[in-house]
C-alpha positions as CSV (number, residue, x, y, z in Angstrom):
1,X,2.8,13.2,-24.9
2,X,-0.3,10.5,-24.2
3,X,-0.1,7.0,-25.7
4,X,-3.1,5.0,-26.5
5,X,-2.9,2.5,-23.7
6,X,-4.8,-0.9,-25.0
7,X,-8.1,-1.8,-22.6
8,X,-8.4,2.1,-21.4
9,X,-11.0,4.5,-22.7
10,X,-10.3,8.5,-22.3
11,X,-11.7,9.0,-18.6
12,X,-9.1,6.4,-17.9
13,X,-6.2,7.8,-19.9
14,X,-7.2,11.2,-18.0
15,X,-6.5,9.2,-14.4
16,X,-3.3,7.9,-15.8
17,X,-2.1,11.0,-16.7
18,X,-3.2,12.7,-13.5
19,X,-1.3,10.1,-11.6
20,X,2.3,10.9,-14.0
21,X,1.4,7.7,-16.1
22,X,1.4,9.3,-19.9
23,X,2.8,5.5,-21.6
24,X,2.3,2.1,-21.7
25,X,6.1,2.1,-20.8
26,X,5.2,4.4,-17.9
27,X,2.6,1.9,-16.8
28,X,5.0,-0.9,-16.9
29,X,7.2,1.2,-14.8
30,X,5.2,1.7,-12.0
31,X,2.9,-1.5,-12.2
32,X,-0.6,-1.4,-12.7
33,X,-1.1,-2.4,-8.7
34,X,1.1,0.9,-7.6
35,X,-1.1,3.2,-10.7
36,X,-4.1,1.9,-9.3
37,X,-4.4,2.9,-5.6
38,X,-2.4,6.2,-6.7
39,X,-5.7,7.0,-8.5
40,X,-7.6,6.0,-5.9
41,X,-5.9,8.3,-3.7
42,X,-6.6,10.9,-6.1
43,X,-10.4,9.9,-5.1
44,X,-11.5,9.3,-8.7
45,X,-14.2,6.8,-9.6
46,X,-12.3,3.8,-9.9
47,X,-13.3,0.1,-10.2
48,X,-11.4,-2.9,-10.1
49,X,-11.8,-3.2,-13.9
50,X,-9.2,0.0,-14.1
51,X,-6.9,-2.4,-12.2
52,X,-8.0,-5.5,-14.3
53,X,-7.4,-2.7,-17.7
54,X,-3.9,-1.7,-17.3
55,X,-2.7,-5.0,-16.0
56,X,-3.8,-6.9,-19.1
57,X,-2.7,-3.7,-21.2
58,X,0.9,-4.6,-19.7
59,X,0.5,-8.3,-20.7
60,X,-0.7,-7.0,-24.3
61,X,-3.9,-9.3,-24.3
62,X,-7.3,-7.9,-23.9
63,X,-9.1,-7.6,-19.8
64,X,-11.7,-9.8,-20.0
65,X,-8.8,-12.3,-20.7
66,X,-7.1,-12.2,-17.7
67,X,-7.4,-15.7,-15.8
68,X,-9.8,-15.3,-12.5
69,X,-7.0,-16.1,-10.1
70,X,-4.5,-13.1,-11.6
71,X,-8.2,-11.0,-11.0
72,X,-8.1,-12.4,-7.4
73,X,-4.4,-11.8,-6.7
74,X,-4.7,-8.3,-8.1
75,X,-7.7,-7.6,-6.1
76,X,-6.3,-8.7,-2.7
77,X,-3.2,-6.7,-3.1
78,X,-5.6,-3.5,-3.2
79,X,-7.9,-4.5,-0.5
């Protein structure tokens, strides 16, 4: 079963799930860092606002509310 995951759309949800991440519980699991270059591996289309998503969706507050240096941090640990 697929949970509504706060911050992603349906294209997202479908990377998730293509990567085993079906929850938000499942997300938390893995981290959004680890989920992120798994899709990438996967070659999708990502950004770093999938990564900026699903890290906020952990913190249960919206993206675009994520302070610039957590953005930073979470960039340079996929870079």
């Amino acid at each position: 079963m697929t949970d509504k995951i706060r911050n992603l759309g349906p294209v997202s949800m479908e990377w998730l799930n293509a990567v085993g991440v079906f929850t938000l519980d499942d997300l938390k699991r893995q981290g959004a860092v680890s989920v992120y270059q798994k899709a990438k591996d996967k070659r999708f289309n990502v950004s770093l606002n999938l990564l900026y998503a699903m890290e906020a969706a952990v913190r249960d507050i919206d993206w675009r509310a994520l302070p610039l240096a957590l953005k930073q941090e979470l960039k340079d640990k996929v870079q």
